[in-house]
C-alpha positions as CSV (number, residue, x, y, z in Angstrom):
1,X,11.1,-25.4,-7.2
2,X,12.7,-22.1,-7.6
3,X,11.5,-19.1,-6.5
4,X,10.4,-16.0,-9.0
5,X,10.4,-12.5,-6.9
6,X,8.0,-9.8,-7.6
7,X,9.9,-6.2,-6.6
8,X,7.9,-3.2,-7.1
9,X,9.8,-3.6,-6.0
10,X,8.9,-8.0,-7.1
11,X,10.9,-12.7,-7.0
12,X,9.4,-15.8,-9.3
13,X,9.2,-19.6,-9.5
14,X,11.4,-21.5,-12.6
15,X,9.2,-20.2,-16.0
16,X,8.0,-23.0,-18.1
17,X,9.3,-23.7,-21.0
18,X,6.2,-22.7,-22.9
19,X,5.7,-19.0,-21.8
20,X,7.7,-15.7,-23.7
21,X,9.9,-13.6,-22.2
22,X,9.4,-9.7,-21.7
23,X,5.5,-9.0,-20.1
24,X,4.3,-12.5,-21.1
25,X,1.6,-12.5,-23.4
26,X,1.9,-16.2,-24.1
27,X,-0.5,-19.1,-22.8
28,X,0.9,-22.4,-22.4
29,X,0.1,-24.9,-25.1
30,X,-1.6,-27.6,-22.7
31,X,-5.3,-27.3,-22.9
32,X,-5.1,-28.1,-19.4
33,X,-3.1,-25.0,-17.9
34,X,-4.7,-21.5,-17.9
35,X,-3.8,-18.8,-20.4
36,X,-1.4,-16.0,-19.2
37,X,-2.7,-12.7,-20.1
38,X,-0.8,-9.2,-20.0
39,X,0.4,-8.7,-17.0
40,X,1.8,-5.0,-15.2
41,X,5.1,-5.9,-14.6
42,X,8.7,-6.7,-16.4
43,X,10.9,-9.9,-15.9
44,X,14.3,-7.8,-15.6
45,X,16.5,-10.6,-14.9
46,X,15.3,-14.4,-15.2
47,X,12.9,-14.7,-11.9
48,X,13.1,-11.2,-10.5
49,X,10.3,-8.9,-11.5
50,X,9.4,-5.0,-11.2
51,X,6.2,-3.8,-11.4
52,X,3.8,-1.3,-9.9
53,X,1.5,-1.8,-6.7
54,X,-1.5,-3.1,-9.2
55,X,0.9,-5.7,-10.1
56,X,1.6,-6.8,-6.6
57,X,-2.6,-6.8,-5.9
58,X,-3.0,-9.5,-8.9
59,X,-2.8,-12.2,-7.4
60,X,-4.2,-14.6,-10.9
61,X,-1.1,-13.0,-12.5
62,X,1.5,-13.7,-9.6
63,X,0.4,-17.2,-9.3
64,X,0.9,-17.7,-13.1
65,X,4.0,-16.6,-13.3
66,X,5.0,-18.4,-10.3
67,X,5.4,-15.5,-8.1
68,X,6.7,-17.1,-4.6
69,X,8.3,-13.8,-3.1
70,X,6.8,-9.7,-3.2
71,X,9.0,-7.1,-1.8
72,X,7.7,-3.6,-1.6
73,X,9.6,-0.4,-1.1
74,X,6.5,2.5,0.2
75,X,4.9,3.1,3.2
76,X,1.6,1.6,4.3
77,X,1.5,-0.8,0.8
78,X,-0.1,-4.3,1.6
79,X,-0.8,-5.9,-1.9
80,X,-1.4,-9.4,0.4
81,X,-4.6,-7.8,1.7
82,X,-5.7,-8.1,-2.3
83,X,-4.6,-11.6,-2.5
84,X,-6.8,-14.4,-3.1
85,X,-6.5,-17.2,0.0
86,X,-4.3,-19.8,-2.4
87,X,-2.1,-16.9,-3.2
88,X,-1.8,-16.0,0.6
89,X,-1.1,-19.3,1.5
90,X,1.9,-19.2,-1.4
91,X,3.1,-15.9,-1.6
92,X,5.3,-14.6,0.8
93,X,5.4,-10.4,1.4
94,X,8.4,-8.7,2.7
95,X,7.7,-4.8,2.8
96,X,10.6,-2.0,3.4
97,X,8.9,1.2,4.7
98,X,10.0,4.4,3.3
99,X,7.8,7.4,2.7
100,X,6.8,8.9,-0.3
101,X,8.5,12.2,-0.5
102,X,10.8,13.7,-2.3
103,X,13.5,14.0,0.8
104,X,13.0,10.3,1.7
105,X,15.8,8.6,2.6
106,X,15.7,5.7,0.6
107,X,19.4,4.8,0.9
108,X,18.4,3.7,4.3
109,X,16.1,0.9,2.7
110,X,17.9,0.4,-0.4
111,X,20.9,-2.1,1.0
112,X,18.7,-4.4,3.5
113,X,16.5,-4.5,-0.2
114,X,19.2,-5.9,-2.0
115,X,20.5,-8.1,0.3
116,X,16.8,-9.8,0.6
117,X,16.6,-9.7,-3.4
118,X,20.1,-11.3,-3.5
119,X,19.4,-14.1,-0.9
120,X,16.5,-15.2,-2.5
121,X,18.3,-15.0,-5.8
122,X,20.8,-17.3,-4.3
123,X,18.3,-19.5,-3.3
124,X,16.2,-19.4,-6.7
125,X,19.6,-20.5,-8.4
126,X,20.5,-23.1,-5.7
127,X,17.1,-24.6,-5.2
């Protein structure tokens, strides 16, 4: 399966075919498969997602959308430690530290970011 990354920087699993595009309000139409509610975080591209640190934390919502990857850009951010144990056994964290001010440099983070984002993009499309 292909991988969806969450950046709040967030990476995703292949969508089914029976969800919408844009925040996902949609549930699937099996009885079977749990409804996907609203969800703090946008589908920019298909399978990469940017959303906020409470986005990261919900860990129902990440395993709905088939969240696989969650890149943060912050200092001292660990959405895992809000994960549910399936989620932590499925969802892989890779976290860029950078602090919160505005003479941060984050041009120092920024490139080893996007090269993560764009292997596993690679990947997503590959796999």
């Amino acid at each position: 399966t292909t991988a969806n990354i969450h950046c709040f920087f967030c990476l995703q699993a292949q969508r089914s075919r029976n969800t919408c595009p844009g925040s996902y309000m949609a549930a699937s139409r099996k009885k079977s498969a749990p409804a996907v509610v609203a969800y703090d975080a946008d589908e920019v591209v298909p399978g990469l997602w940017v959303g906020g640190l409470a986005a990261a934390e919900d860990s129902e919502n990440l395993l709905a959308r088939r969240i696989v990857k969650v890149l943060s850009v912050g200092t001292r951010l660990n959405p895992q430690l809000a994960w549910s144990m399936k989620a932590s056994d499925t969802i892989e964290f890779k976290g860029f530290e950078i602090e919160d001010h505005p003479c941060a440099d984050i041009l120092g983070v920024i490139p080893e970011a996007l090269k993560h984002i764009d292997r596993v993009m690679k990947a997503r499309k590959s796999g």
